[in-house]
N, C-alpha and C positions, 0 to 999 in steps of 0.2 A: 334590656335596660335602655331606655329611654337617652338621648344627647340634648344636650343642652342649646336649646332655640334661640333664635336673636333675630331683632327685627332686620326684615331686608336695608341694608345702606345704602343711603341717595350716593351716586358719583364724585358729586363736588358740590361747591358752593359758591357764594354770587352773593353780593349787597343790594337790597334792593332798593332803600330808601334810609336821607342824611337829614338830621336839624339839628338845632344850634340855641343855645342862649348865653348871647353876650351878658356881662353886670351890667347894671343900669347906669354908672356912672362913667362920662368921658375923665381921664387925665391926664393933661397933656403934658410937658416937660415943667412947665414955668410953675406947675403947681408942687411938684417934689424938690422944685431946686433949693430954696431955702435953707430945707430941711438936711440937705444934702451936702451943702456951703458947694454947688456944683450949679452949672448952666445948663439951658436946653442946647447948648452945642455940644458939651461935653458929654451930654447923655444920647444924642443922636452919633457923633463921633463915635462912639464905642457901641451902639446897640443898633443901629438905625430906627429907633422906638422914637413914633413924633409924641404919641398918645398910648395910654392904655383903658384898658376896663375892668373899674373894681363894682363889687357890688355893693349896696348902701348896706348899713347893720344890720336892717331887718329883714334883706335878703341869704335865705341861707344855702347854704351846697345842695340840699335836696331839692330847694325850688328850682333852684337852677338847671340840675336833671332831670326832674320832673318836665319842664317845658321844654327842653333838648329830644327828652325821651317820645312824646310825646307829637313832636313834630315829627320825629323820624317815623314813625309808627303809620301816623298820618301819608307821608309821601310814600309806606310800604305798600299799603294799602291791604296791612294784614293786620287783626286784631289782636289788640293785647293778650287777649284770651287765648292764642294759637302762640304764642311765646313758653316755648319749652325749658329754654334757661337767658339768666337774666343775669349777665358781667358787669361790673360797674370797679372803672379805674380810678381811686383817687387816693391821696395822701391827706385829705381835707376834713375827712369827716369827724366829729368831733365824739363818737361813739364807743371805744372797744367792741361793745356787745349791746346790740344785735346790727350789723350790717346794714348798710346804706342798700342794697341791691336787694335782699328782700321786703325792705319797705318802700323802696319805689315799686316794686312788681306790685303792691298792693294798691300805692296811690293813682299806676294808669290803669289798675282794671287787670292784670296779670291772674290766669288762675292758679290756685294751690297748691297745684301739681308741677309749677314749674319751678326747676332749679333755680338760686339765684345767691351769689356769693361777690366778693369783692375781691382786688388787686391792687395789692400792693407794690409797684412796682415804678414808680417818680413818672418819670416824664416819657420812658418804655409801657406804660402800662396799658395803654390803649392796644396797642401793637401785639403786647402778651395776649389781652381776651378776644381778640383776634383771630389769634391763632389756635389759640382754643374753642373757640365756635366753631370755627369752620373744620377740624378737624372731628368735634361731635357730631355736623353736622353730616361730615364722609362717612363718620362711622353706623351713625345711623342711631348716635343719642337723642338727635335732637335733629327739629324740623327745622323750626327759625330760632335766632336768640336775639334779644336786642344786647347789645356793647354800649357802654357809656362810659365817655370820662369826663368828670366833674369834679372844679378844684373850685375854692374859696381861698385863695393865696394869701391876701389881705389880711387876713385871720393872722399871719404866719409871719409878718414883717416888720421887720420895724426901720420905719422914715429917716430914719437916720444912717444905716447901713448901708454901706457903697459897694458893695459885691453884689447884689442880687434883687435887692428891695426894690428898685426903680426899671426893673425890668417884669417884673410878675407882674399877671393880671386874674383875673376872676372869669370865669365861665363853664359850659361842658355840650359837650358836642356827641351825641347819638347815631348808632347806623343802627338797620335790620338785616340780618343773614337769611336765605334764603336757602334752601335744594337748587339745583342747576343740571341740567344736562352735560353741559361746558364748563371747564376751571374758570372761575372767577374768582378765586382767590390760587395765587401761587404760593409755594413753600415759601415756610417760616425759616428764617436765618434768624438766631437769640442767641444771647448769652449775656455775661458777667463777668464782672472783674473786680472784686470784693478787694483787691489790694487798693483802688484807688477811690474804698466808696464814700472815705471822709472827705472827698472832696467838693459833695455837696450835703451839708448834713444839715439838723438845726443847734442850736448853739448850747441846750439843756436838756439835759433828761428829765421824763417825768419823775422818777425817784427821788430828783431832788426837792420836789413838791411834799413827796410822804413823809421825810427823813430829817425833812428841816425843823430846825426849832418855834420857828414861825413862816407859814409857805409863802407870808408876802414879804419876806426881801428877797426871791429868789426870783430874780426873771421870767418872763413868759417866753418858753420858746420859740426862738425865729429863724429864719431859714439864712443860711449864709454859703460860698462858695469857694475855694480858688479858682479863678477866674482863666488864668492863666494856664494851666492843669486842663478844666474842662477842653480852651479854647483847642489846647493843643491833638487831645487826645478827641476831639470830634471832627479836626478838620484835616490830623493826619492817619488816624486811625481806623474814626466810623466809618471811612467810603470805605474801605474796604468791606468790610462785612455787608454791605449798601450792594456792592457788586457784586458778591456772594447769591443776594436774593434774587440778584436778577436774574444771575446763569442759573441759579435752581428752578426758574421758572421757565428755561430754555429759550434765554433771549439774550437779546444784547441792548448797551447803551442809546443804540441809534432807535430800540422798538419803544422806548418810554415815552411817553407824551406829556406825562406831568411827574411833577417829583414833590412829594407833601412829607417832607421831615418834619419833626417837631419844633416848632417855633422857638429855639433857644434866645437867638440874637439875628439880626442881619445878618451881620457879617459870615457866620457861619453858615450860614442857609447857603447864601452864594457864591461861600469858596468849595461846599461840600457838591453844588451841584458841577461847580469847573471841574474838579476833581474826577469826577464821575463820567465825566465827557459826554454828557448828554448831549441831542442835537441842540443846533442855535434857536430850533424855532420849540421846546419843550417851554410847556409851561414852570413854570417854579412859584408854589406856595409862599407869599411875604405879607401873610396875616398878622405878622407880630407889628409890622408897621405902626396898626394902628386898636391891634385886639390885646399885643403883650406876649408875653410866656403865659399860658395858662399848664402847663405842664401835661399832664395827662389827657387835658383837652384838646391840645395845640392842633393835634394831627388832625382829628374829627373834624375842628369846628375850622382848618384852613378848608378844608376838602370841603364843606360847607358852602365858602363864602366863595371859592373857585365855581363850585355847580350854580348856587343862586344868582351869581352876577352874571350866566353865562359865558364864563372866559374858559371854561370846559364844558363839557357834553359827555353825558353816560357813553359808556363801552368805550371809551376812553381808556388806554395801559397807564397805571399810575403807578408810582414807588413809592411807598409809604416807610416813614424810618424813624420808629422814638426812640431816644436814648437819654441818659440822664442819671439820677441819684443810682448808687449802688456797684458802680457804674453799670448799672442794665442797660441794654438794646435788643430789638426785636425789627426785621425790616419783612416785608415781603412785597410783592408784586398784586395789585387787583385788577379786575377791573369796575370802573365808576359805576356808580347805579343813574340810573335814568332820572329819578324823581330826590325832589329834595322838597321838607315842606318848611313851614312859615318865614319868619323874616329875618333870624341869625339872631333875634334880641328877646330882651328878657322881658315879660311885661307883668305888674303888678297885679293889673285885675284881673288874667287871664283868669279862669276856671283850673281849680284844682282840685284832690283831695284829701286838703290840708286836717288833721283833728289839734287839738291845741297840743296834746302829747308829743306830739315830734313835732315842736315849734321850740327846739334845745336852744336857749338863748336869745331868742326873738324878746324883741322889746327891754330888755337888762341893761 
């Protein structure tokens, strides 16, 4: 009798190449405040957010991947065609069925053959397909995968909301996995804590749309927070499991050189990296500055705008750490890829391949 064969598994795995698409639109505090009955001090005071980036209506969560994907693809300098599985993080997309991830594999050229599912998992979720890549790729499921996370927040907010609304922004940020001789990616540190997951939730069920006696007096669901609650359990909690990833990668505080958490707020970026005790000279990720929370995206498209302005360099040790709705978290250890391709931003005429069937809501 014959046992059962399995492809030889590569050793480990390595990022080879990041890009990014901002939304097209600046906003900066003085535009939300009205709305808000709140100031641009008030909103820098609490978030350190000067600006964010939404995307205009006819911009939608697949465009926005598609050019993120796309770029990264480019900076791998492996074809979409050699793309064995295809993860894509978001809470945005406005589908059940069929998945945002098998219709991007088809819009950059992805063959048929490749895997390609979605994550649900808030503002962890990038961190999750992550972790699952690169453990296909040890095992020997998969060659390369591209990761994307792409959120359209905007969709999800409403201007008036003072927990959460004035902090989101729009975007999604792309890496490519690779085979490696060397760990370039270190163990995954994850989990949950379902007792505290209504502490980011949105404010309606869709049921209440089926069930109603008429579906328009029923709200359009939007994203809300305890603030208080997150702030607590990310800035006295998360490090710990943050430190968890590091010792699984057999290192320590002083070996990091950049630390890319997911863009919540300021303030928390900067107590979580004191916290951590990284060196004085370690870079830290403050993309939300002026990109927002893009939630799934935050982690990617910081790591993005760190390689493309040059204030990092591939082979670089980085700590990567999302956490968020559910309350999910996922941290691990990388290292940086060398190439990052186009310019972090979204561009309308780029080249795509749009059909009007997935243009869900364009122009309405």
């Amino acid at each position: 009798m014959t046992g059962i064969s399995y492809r030889r598994p590569s050793s480990y795995s390595r990022l080879i190449g990041v890009g990014g698409a901002r939304g097209d639109r600046i906003v900066p505090n003085g535009d939300l405040a009205e709305a808000l009955e709140r100031d641009d001090e008030w909103i820098r005071r609490r978030t350190g957010i000067i600006t964010r980036r939404h995307a205009s209506r006819e911009v939608l969560v697949q465009h926005l991947a598609e050019q993120a994907a796309r770029a990264a693809l480019d900076a791998s300098g492996v074809p979409a065609g050699e793309m064995d599985v295809i993860i894509v993080s978001t809470v945005t997309w406005m589908k059940m069925t069929p998945g945002l991830a098998p219709l991007l594999g088809a819009r950059v050229g992805a063959s048929p053959s490749a895997a390609a599912y979605d994550v649900n998992a808030g503002c962890a979720g990038f961190c999750y397909a992550i972790a699952q890549a690169d453990a296909m790729i040890r095992s020997g499921l998969a060659r390369h995968a591209l990761v994307v996370g792409a959120e359209k927040l905007v969709d999800f907010t409403d201007p008036t909301e003072r927990t959460i609304s004035f902090i989101l922004g729009d975007g999604a940020g792309a890496v490519v996995l690779g085979p490696s001789d060397t760990p370039g990616v270190g163990p995954t540190v994850w989990g949950s804590d379902g007792r505290k997951g209504d502490a980011i939730r949105t404010t309606h069920d869709w049921l209440e749309y089926k069930y109603a006696d008429d579906f328009r007096d029923v709200p359009w669901p939007t994203a809300e927070q305890d603030g208080p609650t997150i702030f607590r359990w990310a800035t006295s909690v998360a490090p710990h499991f943050a430190a968890q990833a590091i010792e699984a990668a057999g290192l320590t505080p002083a070996d990091i050189d950049v630390f890319i958490p997911h863009q919540a707020n300021l303030r928390i970026v900067e107590t979580m990296a004191h916290t951590l005790g990284l060196r004085e000279d370690a870079v830290i990720a403050r993309d939300v500055i002026d990109t927002g929370n893009t939630s799934g995206a935050s982690v990617p498209l910081a790591m993005e705008r760190l390689l493309r302005e040059g204030t990092v360099h591939g082979g670089q040790t980085a700590l990567l750490f999302g956490f968020g709705a559910g309350l999910c978290y996922a941290s691990q250890v990388v290292e940086l890829p060398d190439a990052v391709g186009g310019d972090g931003e979204y561009h309308a005429d780029a080249p795509t391949a749009m059909s009007e069937s997935e243009e869900i809501g364009a122009g309405e």
